[in-house]
N, C-alpha and C positions, 0 to 999 in steps of 0.2 A: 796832720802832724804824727797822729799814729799810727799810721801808713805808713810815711817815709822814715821812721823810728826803726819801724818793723824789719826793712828794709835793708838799711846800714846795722843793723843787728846780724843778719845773716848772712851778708857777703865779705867779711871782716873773716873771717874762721880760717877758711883757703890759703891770707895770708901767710899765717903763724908756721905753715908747713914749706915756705919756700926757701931752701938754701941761700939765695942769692939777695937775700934782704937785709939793709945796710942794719950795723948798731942801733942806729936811730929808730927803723922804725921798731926794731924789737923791744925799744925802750918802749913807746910808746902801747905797744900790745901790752907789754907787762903793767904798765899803768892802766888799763882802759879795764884789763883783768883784777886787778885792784879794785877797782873801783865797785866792779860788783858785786864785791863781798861786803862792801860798807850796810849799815843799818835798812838805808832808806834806797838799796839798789833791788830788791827783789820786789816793792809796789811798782820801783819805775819800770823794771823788766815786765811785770803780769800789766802795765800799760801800754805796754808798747806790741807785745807779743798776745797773751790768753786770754783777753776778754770777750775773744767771740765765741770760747770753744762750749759754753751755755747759752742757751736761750733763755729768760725771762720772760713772762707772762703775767701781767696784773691782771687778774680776771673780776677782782672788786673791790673798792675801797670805799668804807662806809664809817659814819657820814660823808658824806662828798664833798661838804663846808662843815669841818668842826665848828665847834665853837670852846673856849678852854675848859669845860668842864668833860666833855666827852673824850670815849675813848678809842682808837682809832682803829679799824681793823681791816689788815690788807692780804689777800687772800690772791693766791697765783701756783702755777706750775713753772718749773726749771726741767729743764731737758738737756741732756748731754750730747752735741752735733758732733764733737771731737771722736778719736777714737780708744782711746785711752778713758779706764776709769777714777771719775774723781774721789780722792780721800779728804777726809778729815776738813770736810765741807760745811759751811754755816750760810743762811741766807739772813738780811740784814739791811735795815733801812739805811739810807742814805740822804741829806739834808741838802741840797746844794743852795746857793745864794736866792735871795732875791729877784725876779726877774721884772726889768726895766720897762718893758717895750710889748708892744702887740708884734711885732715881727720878732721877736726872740722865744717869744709864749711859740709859736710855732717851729722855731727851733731845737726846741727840746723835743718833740716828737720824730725829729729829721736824724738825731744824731746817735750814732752806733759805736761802741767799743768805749771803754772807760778811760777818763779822762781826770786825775788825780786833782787838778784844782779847781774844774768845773763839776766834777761831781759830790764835792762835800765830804765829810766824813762822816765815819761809821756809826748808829746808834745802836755798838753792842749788847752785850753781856744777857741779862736777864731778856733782852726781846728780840734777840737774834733765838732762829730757828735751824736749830741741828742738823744736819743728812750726813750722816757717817760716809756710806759708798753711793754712787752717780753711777752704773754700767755707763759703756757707749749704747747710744741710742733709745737709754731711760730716761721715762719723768717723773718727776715727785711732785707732790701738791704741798704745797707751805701757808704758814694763815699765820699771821702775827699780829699781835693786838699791844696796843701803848698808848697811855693817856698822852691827851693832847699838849699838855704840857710840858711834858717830858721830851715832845719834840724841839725846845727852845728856838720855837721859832720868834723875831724880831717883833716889827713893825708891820702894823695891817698888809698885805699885800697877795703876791703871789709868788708863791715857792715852787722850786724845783723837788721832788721826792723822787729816789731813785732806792729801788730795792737791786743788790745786787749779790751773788753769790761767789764767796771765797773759800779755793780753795787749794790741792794740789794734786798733779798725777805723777803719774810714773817717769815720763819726761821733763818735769820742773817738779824738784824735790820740795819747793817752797811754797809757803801761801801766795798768793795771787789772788784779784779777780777775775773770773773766768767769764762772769755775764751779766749783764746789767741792763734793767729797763729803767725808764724815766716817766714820769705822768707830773702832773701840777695840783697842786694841793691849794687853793684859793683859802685866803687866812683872811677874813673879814668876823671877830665872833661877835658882832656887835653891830647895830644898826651904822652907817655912813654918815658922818660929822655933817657932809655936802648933802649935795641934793642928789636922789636919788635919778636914775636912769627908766626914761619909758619906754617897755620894754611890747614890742607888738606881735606877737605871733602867728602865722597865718599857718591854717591846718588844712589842706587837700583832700579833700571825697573827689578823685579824679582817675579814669579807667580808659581802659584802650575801648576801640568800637567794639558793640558787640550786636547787638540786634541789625537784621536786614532789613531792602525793602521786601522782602518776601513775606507771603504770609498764605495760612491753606486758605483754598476753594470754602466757605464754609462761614454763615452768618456771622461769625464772631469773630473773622479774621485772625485765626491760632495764628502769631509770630511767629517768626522763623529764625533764631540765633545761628553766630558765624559758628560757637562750639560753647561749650559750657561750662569755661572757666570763671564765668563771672560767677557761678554757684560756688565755689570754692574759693574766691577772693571774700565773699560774706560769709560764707561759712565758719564757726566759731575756729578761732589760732588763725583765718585766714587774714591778707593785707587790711580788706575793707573793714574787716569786722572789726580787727584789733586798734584800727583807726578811731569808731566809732568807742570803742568803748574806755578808751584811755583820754581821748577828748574830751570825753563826759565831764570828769574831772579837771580839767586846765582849765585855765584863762585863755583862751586860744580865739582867733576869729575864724571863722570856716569857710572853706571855700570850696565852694561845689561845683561840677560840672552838672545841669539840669539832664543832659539823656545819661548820667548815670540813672540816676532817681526815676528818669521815665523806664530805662531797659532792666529795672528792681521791679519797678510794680509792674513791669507784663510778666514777669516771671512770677507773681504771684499767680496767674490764671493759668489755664493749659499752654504752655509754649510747647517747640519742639526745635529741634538742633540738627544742622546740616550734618550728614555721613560723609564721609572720603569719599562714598560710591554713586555719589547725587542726592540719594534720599535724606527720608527727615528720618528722626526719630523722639517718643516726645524727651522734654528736659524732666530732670528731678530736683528743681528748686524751689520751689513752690513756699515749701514750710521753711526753707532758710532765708529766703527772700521777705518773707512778712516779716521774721523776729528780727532781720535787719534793720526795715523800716521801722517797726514799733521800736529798737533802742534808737534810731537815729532821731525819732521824732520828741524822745523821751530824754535826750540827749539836749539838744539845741536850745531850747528855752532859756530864757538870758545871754542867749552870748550872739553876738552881729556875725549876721549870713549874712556871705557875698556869693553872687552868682554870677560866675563866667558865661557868655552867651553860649545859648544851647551848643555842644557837640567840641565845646573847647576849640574853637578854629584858631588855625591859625596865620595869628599875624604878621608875622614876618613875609611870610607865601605870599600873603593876598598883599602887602605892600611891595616886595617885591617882584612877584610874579606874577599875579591875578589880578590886581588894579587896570591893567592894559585890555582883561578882556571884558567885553560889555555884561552886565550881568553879576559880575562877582560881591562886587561891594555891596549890593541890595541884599546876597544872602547875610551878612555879617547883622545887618540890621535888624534881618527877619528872625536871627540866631538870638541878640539881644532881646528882641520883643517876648519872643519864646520865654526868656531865659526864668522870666521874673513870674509868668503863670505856673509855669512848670511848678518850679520849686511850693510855691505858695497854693498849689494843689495837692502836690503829693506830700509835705509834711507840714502845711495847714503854718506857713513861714512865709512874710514878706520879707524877701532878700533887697538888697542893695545890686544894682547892677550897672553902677558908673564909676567901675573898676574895671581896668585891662592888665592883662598878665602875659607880656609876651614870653616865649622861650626861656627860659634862664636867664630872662628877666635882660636880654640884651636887647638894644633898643638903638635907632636912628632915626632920623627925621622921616623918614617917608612911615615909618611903622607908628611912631607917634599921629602921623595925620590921619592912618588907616583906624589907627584904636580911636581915634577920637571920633572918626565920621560917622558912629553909631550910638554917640550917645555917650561913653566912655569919657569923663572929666578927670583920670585919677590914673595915671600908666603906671604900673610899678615894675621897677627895674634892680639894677645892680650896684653897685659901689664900684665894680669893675670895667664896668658899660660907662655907666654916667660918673669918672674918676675924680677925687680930690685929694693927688699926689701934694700938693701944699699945705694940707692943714697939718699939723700934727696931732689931731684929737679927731674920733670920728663925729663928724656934725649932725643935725637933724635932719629925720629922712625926705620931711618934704621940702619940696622945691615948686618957685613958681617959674614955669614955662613958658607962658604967657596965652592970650586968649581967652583966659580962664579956667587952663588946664594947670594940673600940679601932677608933676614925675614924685611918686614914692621909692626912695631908694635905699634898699634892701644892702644890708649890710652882706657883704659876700664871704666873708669867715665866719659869718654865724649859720649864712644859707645854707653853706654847704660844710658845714661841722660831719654829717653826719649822713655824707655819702659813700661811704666806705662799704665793709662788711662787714655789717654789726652783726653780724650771726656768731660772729667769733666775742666770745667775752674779754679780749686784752683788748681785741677795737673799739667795744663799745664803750668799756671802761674809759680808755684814754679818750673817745671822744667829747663823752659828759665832762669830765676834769678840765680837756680843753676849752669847751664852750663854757662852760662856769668862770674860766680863771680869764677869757676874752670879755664877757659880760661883766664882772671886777676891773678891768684894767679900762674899758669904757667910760668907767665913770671914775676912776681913780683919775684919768688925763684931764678930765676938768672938771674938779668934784663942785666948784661952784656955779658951774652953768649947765642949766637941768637940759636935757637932749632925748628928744625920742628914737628910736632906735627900733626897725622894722626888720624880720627874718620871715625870709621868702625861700624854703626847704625848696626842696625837689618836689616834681607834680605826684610822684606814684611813690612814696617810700613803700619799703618793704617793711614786714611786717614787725622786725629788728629792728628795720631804723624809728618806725614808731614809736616803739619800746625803750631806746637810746634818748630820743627826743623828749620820750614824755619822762623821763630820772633826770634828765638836765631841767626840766623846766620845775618839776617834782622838788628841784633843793631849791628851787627859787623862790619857792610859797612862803616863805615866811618875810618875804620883800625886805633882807637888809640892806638892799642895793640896786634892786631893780624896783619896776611898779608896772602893772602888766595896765595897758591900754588897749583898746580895741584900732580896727585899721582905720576906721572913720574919724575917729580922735586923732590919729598917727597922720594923717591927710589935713586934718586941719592946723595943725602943732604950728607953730611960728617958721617960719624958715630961716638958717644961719646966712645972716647977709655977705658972708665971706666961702659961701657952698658955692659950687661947680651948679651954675644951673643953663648949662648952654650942652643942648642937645646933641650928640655926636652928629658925623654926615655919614652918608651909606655907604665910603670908602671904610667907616671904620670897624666896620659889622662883622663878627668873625666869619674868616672863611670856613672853619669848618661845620659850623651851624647851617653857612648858605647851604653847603653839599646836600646840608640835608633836607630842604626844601620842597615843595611839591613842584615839581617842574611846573611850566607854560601850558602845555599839553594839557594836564591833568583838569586846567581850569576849565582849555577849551571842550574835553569830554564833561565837565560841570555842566559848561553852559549849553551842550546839544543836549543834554537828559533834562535841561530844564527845559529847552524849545520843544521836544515832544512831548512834556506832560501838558506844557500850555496849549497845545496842540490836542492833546487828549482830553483833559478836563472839561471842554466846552459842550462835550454832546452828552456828560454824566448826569444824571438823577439825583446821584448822591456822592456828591466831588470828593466830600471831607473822605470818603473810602480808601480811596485814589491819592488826593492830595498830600494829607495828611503822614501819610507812611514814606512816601518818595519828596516830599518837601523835607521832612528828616534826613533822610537817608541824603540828599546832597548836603545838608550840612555836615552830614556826619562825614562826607568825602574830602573837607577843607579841616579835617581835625587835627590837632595836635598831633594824635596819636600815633600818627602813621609816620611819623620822622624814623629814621631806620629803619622803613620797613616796604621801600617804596614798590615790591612787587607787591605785596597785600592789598596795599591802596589802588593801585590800576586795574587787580583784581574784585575788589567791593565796587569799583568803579563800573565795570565793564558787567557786573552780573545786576548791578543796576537797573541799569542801559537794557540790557536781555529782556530783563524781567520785564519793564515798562513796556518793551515791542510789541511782547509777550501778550499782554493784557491789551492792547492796545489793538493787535493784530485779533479779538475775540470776534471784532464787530467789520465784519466782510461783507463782501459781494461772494453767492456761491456760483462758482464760473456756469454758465450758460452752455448746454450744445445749441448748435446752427438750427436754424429755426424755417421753416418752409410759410410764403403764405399764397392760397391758394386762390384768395380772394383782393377783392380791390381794397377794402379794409379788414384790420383784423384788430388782437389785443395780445399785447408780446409781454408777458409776465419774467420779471426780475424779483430773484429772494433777494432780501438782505436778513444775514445770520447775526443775533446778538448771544454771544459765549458767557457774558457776562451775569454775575451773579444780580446788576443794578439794573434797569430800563436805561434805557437810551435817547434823546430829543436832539433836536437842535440842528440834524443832518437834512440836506436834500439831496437825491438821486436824479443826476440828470443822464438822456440816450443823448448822443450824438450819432447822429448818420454820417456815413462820408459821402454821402452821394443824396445830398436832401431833395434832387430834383426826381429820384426816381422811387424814396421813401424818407415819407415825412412822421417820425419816431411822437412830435407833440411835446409838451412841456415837461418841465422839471415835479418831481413828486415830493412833497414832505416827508421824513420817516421818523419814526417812533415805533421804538420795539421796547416789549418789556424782558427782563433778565430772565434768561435760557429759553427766548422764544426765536421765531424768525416769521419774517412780514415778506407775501409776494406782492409787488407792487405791479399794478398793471398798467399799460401806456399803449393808445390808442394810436392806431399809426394807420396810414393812409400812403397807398401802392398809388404811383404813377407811371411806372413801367417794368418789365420783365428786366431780371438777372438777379446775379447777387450782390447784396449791400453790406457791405461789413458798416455795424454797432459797435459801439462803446459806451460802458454804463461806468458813470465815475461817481463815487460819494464824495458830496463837498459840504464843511462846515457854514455856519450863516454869516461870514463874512467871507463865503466863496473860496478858501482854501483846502485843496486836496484833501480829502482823509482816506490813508490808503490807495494802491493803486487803483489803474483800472481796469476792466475788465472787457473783454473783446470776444465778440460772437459775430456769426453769419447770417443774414435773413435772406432767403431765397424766392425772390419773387416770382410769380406763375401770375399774373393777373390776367382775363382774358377782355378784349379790346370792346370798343362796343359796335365797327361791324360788323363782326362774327358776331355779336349778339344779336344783330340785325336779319341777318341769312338767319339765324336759327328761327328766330322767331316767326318770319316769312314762308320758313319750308314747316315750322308747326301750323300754321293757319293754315295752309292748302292738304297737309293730312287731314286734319281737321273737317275741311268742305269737304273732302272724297267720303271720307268715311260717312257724313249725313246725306253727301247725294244717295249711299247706296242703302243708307238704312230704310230713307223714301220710297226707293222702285222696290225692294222686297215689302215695303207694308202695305203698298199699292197690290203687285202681285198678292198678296194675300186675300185680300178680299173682292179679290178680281173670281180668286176661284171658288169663295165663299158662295157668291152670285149665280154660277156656273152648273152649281148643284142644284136650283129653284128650276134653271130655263134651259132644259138639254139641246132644245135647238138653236140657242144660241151657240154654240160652242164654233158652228163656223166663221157666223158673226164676230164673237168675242176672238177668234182668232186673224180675221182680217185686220179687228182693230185694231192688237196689239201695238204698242208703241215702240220702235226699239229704243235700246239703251244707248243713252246718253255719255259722251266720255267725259261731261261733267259732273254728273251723279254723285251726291255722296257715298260713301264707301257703308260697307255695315261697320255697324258699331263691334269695336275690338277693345273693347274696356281702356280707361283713364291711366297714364302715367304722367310720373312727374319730371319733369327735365331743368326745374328751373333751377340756377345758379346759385352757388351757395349766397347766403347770404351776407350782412355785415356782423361783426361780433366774433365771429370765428375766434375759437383759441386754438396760441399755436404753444402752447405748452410743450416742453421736453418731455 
């Protein structure tokens, strides 16, 4: 209305200048110009026209719930957007009526420009605050203080407050309001006649990923973070920290993600952090990281932990995405099982862990059957998911499902009060005001039927909204109206037999939550990083090494955190994957050269390398020949190496004819499945037949008899002439009787060699 006011104000003027315009309407200008001289035509003009040309800023108003003896004091800046400077300006509360409804409490925060009987009138004189001159483009700070009484406010409820400032410029000679903000003043100064409202608070310790599977070469496996912002999310002023320490204080239930708590305490020890340029470098959080811990652990004492399964996964993915591939649903379980050690290791706390929390709390039948298949008795959702457009009062959160599940359904105007930008103090102000004067109107709609009433924030506030959240729950402490329960009470509460307790279907799931889903794909890169650690782990010494870091690290790939951010996630994915190769490829076969054998048998020795910092079992090494009739390789070898050694395994093989044989040495697990390729070599067979052993050994016999025929006739001749020397006249005698030489004779002896064939055993080593 004052828009279209603004409007027919300004195209009226053009008129008055045209010649051709009957009596009539000239009457009518004359009158309409009349009329703005009367008393009450200069608020209706600055209505219609200058209420935007200031800004307003509530930046605090305290107490937040008077009660009638306190005195109120509201503190803000005004800003001049116009261009013209304002005079003889006053800033000044404003009382507007009573407000009805939970959809009008949010109405007042929607509405812009001054509106003369929606915004009440003036509470001048002594608590209006001065500003002479306004430049364009100044602000002033204003602070006004006035007993509560003084504000004449009615009947218990909730009010409209509106501070606005009046004044005039150079182009409107007259007062006006030129700006004006609105907030809500909750008027309860006295305990609720009815019954009070159960009020459940849930509080998030919940982070994006940040540890990998990587970790150094080195007995104590130094972690390896994606970067090292999670030192600074605990570090004092930062998100985590300011969680931790304004929690302390609430009635609040907690709700933690467990590989938070696990990727805190490695950062207590040596970690190091990925560079842009591959390398590590180490982290510096060490000492933030412990004083985290010790307040979180100093913190939680009395108040109910709940533990989301490890790594926050989520649910909506794996019901509608991941459910399809074999494999996915087992991690959820294994996340759960996790969830409950974790926590009650690291701060010495048995959490609750048959609570599920999908996405903002939206929810459908198949997401419902996913939370539940681990265990999960308790899904909490929305008000806006799970709708109850019929009631006119909002009912109690829990609802029965059936099976003996119960949907907890989170009020969605209290959830998301305070997702704005509380960093600005007019936001954060007006958000506490709103969530106080919603928390009031709650139980005002049926102050005799008592209703618990569950607020399920955002997973990661900032460190603002923390602060917003904990001043809103902060005026609650003295329970005039509310009464703070925990979520396990909130879960058991009676259910309203006239509540919405019929689960949506997966047509009704926002689409733009699905966009942001972890595709199909991503589960099946899950489920191949789980087939090769299960493929890796069998030949380990010491699994928990291995298992343990890359059994996280997939759940940490199904996590919440990666919604919006789907390159990061195929990226933690995919360096995963690397890394497991990586380690996996440590333990080889070192390729072979071609191997000669010279002999009928020999022994063909095969390294197998372990890179690994653990021993190894469980492998066997088998040869295959391709040609087994002409080289027969023998059995399969057991291998066992211990970490950063290598074992040659030797295999007795057996030549049946000349050529070459192509080998293949494959490592297989003991249930006969591949580990690693295989490897391919040549063995060159030379064997010699047997006979050509035959001929040799027949032409060695007959050198043999020559060489003793001849050794005989010379040792004969010898002492033939020994004799010859006693009986000189023998000599013609001794020479008639000569004997001649025999062409069988042995030969003289020409000293002993060796010819014989190599033997068996030969190594044919590279």
């Amino acid at each position: 209305m004052a828009d279209a006011a603004e409007f027919q104000g300004t195209t009226s003027t053009p008129a008055r200048r045209r010649p051709r315009r009957t009596a009539a309407l000239l009457t009518g200008i004359l009158l309409f110009v009349a009329l703005l001289q009367l008393p009450s035509a200069p608020a209706a003009h600055a209505a219609a026209t200058g209420s935007r040309t200031v800004s307003v800023s509530i930046d605090s108003l305290t107490p937040t719930t008077p009660k009638k003896s306190d005195t109120l004091t509201v503190t803000g800046t005004v800003t001049n957007d116009g261009k013209s400077t304002v005079s003889g300006a006053h800033v000044a509360l404003r009382v507007g009526p009573q407000i009805s409804g939970r959809s009008a409490i949010d109405d007042v925060a929607k509405r812009t420009g001054y509106s003369l009987g929606a915004d009440g009138t003036e509470i001048g004189g002594k608590y209006a605050k001065k500003i002479d001159k306004l430049p364009a483009g100044i602000s002033r700070d204003f602070s006004i203080k006035i007993p509560a009484k003084d504000l004449n406010l009615g009947s218990d409820g909730i009010y409209q407050l509106g501070v606005a400032l009046t004044g005039h410029t150079s182009s409107q000679s007259y007062d006006q309001v030129l700006g004006i903000k609105r907030t809500l003043l909750p008027w309860q100064p006295s305990a609720v006649s009815g019954k009070k409202t159960k009020l459940t608070v849930m509080w998030p310790l919940v982070s994006t990923t940040h540890l990998t599977a990587r970790s150094a070469s080195d007995p104590q496996q130094t972690p390896v973070f994606r970067n090292d912002d999670l030192a600074a999310e605990i570090a004092p002023g930062g998100r985590l920290q300011q969680l931790v320490a304004l929690g302390k204080n609430l009635p609040v239930t907690w709700v933690i993600d467990p590989d938070l708590l696990a990727s805190v305490e490695a950062m207590t020890k040596n970690y190091t952090v990925e560079q842009p340029d591959g390398t590590t470098a180490p982290g510096k959080g060490q000492a933030v990281a412990k004083q985290w811990l010790h307040d979180l652990q100093d913190a939680v004492p009395g108040d109910q932990v709940v533990a989301l399964p490890f790594a926050d996964p989520d649910l909506a993915s794996l019901a509608h995405r991941g459910k399809d591939v074999t494999g996915s649903l087992s991690h959820l379980q294994s996340a759960t099982e996790l969830a409950a050690t974790t926590v009650d290791t690291i701060i010495g706390v048995k959490p609750r862990t048959d609570f599920a929390w999908p996405v903002d709390g939206a929810i459908d039948s198949s997401i419902v059957d996913v939370a539940t298949s681990a265990g999960a008795r308790n899904v909490i959702t929305r008000s806006d998911s799970l709708r109850d457009s019929d009631l006119p009062y909002a009912p109690t959160a829990a609802r029965k499902i059936g099976s003996g599940n119960t949907a907890i359904v989170s009020d969605a105007r209290l959830s998301t009060a305070f997702e704005g930008d509380m960093a600005k103090a007019g936001n954060a102000t007006l958000a506490v005001q709103q969530f106080l004067a919603q928390t009031l109107m709650v139980t005002m709609q049926e102050p005799q039927n008592q209703r618990s009433v569950v607020v399920a924030p955002q997973r990661t506030p900032t460190a603002s909204q923390a602060q917003a959240m904990a001043a809103a729950l902060g005026a609650l402490s003295d329970n005039r109206w509310t009464q703070a329960v925990d979520l396990g009470d909130a879960a058991k509460a009676k259910p309203d037999p006239d509540a919405n307790q019929h689960i949506p279907g997966s047509g009704s799931y926002s689409g733009s939550l699905r966009k942001q889903e972890l595709r199909n794909s991503a589960f099946q890169d899950i489920k191949k990083t789980q087939t090769t650690l299960d493929g890796f782990k069998v030949i380990l010494t010491a699994k928990d090494r291995v298992v343990t870091p890359f059994g996280n690290a997939i759940m940490r790939e199904m996590s919440t955190s990666w919604r919006g951010d789907r390159q990061a996630a195929e990226n933690f994915r995919n360096s995963a994957e690397q890394y497991l190769n990586n380690l996996r490829g440590q333990v080889h076969l070192i390729q072979k050269s071609d191997a000669t054998l010279s002999g009928r048998s020999a022994t063909v020795p095969v390294t197998v390398k372990n890179g690994l910092l653990q021993g190894v079992d469980g492998l066997r090494l088998v040869l295959t020949s391709q040609q087994p009739n002409r080289l027969d390789v023998g059995d399969s070898k057991p291998i066992t190496v211990e970490g950063g050694h290598s074992q040659s395994v030797k295999f007795e093989t057996r030549a049946n004819a000349n050529g070459p044989v192509k080998v293949t040495a494959q490592l297989l697990t003991e249930d006969g499945q591949p580990y690693g390729g295989p490897m391919h070599f040549t063995v060159q067979v030379t064997s010699i037949t047997p006979m050509v052993l035959l001929v040799i050994a027949v032409g060695v016999l007959l050198l043999v008899l020559a060489g003793l025929r001849i050794y005989l006739k010379r040792k004969r001749r010898a002492r033939d002439a020994a004799d010859g020397e006693h009986h000189d006249g023998d000599e013609d005698n001794g020479a008639d009787n000569e004997e001649p030489e025999q062409p069988g004779d042995p030969a003289p002896d020409t000293g002993s060699q060796s010819t014989d064939p190599s033997g068996s055993g030969e190594k044919v080593d590279r």
